[in-house]
C-alpha positions as semicolon CSV with decimal commas, in nm:
position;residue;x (nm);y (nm);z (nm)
1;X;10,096;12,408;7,743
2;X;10,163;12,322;8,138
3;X;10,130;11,965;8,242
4;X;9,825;11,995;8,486
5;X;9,956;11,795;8,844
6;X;9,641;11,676;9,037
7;X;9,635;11,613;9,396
8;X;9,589;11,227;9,518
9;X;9,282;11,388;9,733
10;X;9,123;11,515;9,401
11;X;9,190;11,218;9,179
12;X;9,028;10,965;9,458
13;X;8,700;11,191;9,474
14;X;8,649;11,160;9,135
15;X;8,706;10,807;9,131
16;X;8,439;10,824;9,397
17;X;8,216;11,001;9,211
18;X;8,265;10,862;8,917
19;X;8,199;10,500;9,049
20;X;7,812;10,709;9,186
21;X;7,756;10,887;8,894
22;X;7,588;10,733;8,554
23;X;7,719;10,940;8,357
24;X;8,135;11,015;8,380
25;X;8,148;11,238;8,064
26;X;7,914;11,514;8,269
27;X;8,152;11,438;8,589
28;X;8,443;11,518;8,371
29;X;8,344;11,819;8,266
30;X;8,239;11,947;8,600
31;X;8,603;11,872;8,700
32;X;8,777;11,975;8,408
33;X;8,950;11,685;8,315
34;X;8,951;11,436;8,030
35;X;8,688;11,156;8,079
36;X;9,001;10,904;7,971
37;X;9,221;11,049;8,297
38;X;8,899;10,930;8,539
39;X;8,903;10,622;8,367
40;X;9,300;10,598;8,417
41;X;9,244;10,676;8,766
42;X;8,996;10,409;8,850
43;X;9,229;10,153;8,673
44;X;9,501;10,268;8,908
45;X;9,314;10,230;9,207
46;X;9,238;9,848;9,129
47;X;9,562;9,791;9,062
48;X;9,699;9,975;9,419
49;X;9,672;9,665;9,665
50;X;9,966;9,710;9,876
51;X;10,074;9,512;10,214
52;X;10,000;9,879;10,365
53;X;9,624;9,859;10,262
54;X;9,564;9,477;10,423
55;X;9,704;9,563;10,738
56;X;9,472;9,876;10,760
57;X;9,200;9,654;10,732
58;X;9,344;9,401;10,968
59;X;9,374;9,739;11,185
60;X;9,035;9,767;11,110
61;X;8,875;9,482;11,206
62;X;9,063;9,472;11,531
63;X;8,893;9,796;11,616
64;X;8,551;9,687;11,520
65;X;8,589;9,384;11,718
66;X;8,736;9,602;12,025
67;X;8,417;9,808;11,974
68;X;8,182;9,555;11,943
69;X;8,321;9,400;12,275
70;X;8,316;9,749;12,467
71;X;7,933;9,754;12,338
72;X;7,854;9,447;12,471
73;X;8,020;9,492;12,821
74;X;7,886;9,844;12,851
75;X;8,217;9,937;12,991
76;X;8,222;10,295;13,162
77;X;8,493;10,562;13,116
78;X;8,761;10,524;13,402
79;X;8,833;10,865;13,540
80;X;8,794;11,075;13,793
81;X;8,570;11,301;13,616
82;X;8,337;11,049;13,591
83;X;8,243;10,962;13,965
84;X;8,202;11,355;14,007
85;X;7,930;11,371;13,840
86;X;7,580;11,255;13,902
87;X;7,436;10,944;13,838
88;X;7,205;11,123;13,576
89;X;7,507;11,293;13,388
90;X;7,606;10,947;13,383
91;X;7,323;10,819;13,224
92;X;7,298;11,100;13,003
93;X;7,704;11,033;12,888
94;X;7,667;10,641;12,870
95;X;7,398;10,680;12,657
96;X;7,566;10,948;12,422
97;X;7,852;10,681;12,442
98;X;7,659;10,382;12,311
99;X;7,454;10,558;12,068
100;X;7,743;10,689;11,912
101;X;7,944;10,315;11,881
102;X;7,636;10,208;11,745
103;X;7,662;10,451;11,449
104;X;8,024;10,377;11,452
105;X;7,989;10,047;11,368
106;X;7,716;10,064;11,150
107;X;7,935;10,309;10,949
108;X;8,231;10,087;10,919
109;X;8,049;9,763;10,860
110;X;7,845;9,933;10,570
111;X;8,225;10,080;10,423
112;X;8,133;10,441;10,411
113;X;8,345;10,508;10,665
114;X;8,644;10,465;10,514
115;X;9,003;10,562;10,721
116;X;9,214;10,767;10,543
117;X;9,609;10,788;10,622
């Protein structure tokens, strides 16, 4: 019988999942795999704090903090595109802009955005 090799990708989903789901036997059969291996998984996930995951989230909260500051100044795009175009585009863009930090950093403060590398 082959030794079945599962992709880090797959193995952190169900992990996910598992961690949303009441029920891991049902998620283990879904995915084929013994409900002991998702368990194994999880364990190994705890146990992965590396130097490389704290400075992401140093990384992390430097961004959020840049972002937060760029919200707060309302700072516009610096190009020459942008005094082309009309002060409505403008409007239209900025807002686009700010909405979408706004999401941003609702998304990273609630953790379900999480960067993979």
């Amino acid at each position: 019988m082959k030794k079945r090799v599962y992709s880090t990708e797959f193995k952190s989903e169900a992990v996910r999942l598992s961690y949303q789901r009441e029920n891991i036997k049902e998620l283990a059969d879904e995915l084929g795999v013994q409900v002991q291996r998702i368990y194994k998984w999880r364990a190994g996930q705890k146990t992965k704090a590396s130097p490389k995951a704290t400075i992401k989230l140093e990384t992390d909260s430097i961004e959020v903090k840049r972002l937060r500051k760029a919200l707060k100044k309302k700072e516009l795009p610096t190009s020459d595109y942008w005094y082309s175009i009309t002060i409505e585009e403008q409007k239209i863009c900025w807002s686009f802009y700010i909405k979408t930090l706004r999401i941003f950093l609702k998304l990273i403060i609630s953790k379900k955005y999480e960067r993979t590398y």
